[in-house]
FIKOLZA-1660 file (N, C-alpha, C; in steps of 0.1 Angstrom, whole numbers, plus 5000, padded with zeros to 4 digits):
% residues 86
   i   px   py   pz ch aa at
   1 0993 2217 0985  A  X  N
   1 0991 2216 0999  A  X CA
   1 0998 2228 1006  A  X  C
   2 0992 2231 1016  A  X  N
   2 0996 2249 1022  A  X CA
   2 1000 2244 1037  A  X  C
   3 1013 2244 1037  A  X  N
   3 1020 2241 1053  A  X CA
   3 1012 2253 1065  A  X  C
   4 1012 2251 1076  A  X  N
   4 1015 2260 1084  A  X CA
   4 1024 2262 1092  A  X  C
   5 1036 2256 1093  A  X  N
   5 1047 2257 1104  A  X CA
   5 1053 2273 1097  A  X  C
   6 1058 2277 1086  A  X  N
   6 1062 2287 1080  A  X CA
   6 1055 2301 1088  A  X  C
   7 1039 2299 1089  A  X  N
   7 1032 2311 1089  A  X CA
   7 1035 2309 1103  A  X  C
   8 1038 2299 1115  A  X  N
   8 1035 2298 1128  A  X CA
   8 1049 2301 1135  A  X  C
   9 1059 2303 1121  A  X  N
   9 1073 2303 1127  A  X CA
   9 1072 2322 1130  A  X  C
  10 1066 2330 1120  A  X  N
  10 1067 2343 1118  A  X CA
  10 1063 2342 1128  A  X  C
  11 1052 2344 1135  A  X  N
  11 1040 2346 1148  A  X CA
  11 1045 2343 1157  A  X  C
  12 1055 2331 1160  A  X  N
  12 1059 2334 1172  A  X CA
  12 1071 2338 1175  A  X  C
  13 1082 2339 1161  A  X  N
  13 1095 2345 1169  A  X CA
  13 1095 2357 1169  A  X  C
  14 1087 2362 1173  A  X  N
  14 1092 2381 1174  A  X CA
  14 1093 2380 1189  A  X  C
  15 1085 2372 1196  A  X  N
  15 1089 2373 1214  A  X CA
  15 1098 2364 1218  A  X  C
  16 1104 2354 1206  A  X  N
  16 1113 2347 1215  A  X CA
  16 1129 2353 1208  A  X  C
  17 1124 2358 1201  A  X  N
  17 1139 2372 1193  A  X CA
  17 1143 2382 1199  A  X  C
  18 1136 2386 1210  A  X  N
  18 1141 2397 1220  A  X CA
  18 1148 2397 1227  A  X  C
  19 1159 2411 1229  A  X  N
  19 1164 2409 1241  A  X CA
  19 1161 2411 1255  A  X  C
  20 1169 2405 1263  A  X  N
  20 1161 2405 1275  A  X CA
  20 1162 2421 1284  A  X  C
  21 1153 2421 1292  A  X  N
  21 1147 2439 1294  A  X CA
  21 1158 2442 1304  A  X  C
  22 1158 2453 1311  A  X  N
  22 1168 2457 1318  A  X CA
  22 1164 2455 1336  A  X  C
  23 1150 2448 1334  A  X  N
  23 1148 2441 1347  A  X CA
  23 1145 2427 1350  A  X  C
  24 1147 2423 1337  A  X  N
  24 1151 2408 1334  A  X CA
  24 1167 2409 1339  A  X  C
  25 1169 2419 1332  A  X  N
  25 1195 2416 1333  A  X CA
  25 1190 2417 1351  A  X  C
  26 1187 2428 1360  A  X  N
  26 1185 2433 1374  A  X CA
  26 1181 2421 1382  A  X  C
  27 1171 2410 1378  A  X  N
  27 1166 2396 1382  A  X CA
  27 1176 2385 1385  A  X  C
  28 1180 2385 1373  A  X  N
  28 1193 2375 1370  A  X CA
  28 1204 2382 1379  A  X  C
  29 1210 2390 1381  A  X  N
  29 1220 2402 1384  A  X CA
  29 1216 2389 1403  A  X  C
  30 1205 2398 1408  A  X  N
  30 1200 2397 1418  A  X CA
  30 1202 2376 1422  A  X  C
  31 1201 2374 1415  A  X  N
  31 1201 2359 1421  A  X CA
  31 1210 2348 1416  A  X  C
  32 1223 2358 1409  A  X  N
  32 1234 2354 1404  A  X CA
  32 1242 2341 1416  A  X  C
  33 1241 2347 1433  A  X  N
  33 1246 2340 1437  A  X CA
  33 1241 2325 1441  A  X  C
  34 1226 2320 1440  A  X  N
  34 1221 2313 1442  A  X CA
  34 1224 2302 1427  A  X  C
  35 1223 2309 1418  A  X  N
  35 1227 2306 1406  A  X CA
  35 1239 2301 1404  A  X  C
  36 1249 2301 1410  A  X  N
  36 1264 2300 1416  A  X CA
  36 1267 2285 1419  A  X  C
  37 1261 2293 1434  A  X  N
  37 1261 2277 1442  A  X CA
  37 1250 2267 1435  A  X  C
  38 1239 2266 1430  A  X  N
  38 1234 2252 1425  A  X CA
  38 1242 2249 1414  A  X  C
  39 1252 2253 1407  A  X  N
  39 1258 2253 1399  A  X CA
  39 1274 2244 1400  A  X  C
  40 1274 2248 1415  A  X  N
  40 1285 2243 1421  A  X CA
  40 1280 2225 1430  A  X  C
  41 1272 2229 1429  A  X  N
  41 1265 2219 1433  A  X CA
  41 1262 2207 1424  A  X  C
  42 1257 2211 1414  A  X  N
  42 1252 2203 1402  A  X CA
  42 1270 2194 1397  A  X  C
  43 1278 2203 1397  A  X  N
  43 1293 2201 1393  A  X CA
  43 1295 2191 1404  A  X  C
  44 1296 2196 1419  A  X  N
  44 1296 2180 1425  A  X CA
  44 1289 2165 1425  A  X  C
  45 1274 2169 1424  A  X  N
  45 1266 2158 1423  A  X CA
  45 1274 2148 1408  A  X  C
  46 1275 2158 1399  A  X  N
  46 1281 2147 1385  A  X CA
  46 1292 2140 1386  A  X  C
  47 1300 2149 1397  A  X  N
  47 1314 2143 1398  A  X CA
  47 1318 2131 1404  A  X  C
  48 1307 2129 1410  A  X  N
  48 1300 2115 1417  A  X CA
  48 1291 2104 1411  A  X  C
  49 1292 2109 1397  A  X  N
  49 1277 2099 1388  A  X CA
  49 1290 2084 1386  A  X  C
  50 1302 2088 1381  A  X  N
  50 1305 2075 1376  A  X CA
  50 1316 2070 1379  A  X  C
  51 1314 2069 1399  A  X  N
  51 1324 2065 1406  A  X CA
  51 1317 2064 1414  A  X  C
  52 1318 2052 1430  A  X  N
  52 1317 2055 1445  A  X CA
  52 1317 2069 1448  A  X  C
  53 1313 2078 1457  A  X  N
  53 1323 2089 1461  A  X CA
  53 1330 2084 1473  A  X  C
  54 1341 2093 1474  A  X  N
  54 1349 2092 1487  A  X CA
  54 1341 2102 1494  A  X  C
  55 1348 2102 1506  A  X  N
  55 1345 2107 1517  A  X CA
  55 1347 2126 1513  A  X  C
  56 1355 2123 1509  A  X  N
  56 1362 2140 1503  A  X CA
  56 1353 2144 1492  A  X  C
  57 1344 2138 1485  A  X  N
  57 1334 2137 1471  A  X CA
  57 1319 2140 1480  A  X  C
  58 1318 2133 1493  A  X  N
  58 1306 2136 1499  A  X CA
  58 1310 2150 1510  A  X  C
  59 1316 2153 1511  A  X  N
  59 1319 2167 1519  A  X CA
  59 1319 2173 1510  A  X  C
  60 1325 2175 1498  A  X  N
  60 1322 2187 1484  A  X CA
  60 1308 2189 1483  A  X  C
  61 1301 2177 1483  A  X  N
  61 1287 2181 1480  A  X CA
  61 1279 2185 1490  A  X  C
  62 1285 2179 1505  A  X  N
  62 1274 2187 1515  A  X CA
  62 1280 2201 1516  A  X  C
  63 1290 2206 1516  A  X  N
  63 1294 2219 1516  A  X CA
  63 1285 2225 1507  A  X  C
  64 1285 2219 1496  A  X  N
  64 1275 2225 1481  A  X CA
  64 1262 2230 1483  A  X  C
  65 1257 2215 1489  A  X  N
  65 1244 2221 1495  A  X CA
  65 1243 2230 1507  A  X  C
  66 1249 2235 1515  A  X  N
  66 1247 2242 1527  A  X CA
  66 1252 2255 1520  A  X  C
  67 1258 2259 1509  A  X  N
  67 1259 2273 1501  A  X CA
  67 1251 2274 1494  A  X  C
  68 1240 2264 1489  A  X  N
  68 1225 2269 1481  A  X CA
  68 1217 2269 1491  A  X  C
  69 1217 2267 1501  A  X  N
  69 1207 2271 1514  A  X CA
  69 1207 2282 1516  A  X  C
  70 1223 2286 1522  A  X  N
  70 1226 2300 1526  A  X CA
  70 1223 2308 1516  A  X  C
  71 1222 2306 1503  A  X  N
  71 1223 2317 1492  A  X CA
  71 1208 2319 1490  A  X  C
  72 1199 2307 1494  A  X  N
  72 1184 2308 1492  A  X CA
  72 1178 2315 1505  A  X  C
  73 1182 2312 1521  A  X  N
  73 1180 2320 1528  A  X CA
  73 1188 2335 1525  A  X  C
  74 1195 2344 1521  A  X  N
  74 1200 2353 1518  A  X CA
  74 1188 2361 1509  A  X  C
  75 1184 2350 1498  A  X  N
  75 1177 2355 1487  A  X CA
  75 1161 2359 1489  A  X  C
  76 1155 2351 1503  A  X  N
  76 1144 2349 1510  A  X CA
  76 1146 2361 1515  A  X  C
  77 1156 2367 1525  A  X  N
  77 1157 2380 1536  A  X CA
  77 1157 2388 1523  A  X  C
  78 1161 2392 1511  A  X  N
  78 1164 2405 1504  A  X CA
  78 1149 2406 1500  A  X  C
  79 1146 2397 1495  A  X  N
  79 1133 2397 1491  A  X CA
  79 1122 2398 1499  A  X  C
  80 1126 2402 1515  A  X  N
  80 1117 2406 1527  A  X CA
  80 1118 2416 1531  A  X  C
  81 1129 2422 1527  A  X  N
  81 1130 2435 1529  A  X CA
  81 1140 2434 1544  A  X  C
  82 1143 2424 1546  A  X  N
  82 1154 2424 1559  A  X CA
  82 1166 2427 1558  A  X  C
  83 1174 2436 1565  A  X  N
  83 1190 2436 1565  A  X CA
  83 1198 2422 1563  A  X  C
  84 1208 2430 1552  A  X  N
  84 1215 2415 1550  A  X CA
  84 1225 2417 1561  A  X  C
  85 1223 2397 1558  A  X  N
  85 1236 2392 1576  A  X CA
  85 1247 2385 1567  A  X  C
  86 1260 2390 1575  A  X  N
  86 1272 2389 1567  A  X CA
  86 1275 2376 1573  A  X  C
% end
């Protein structure tokens, strides 16, 4: 009996074995802060899975979300070519 997972493993890892390009790193680089804050966000939403929240648990998280807004409108204007607003 003649497998093919062996011959299908060669064929596809040469693209998933690479490193990433230097405008792949520039991408990431670029949207690090949006990457941040849903990150910060995700950390609140869990911190809330296995408990009520308090009042102080729902203000972490709306704060959360109103810094992945800002960071997505931020990321919207660079990527328009608009001056950034501090």
């Amino acid at each position: 009996m003649r497998y093919i997972v062996p011959v299908q493993a060669v064929v596809t890892a040469a693209e998933f074995d690479r490193e990433p390009t230097a405008a792949e790193l520039d991408a990431i680089e670029h949207e690090m802060p949006l990457i941040r804050a849903e990150v910060e966000l995700l950390d609140a939403q869990i911190a809330t899975l296995d408990r009520a929240p308090l009042p102080l648990d729902r203000r972490r998280v709306r704060r959360a979300r109103r810094r992945v807004l800002a960071a997505r409108r931020e990321l919207s204007n660079r990527a328009a070519g608009s001056p950034e607003v501090a």
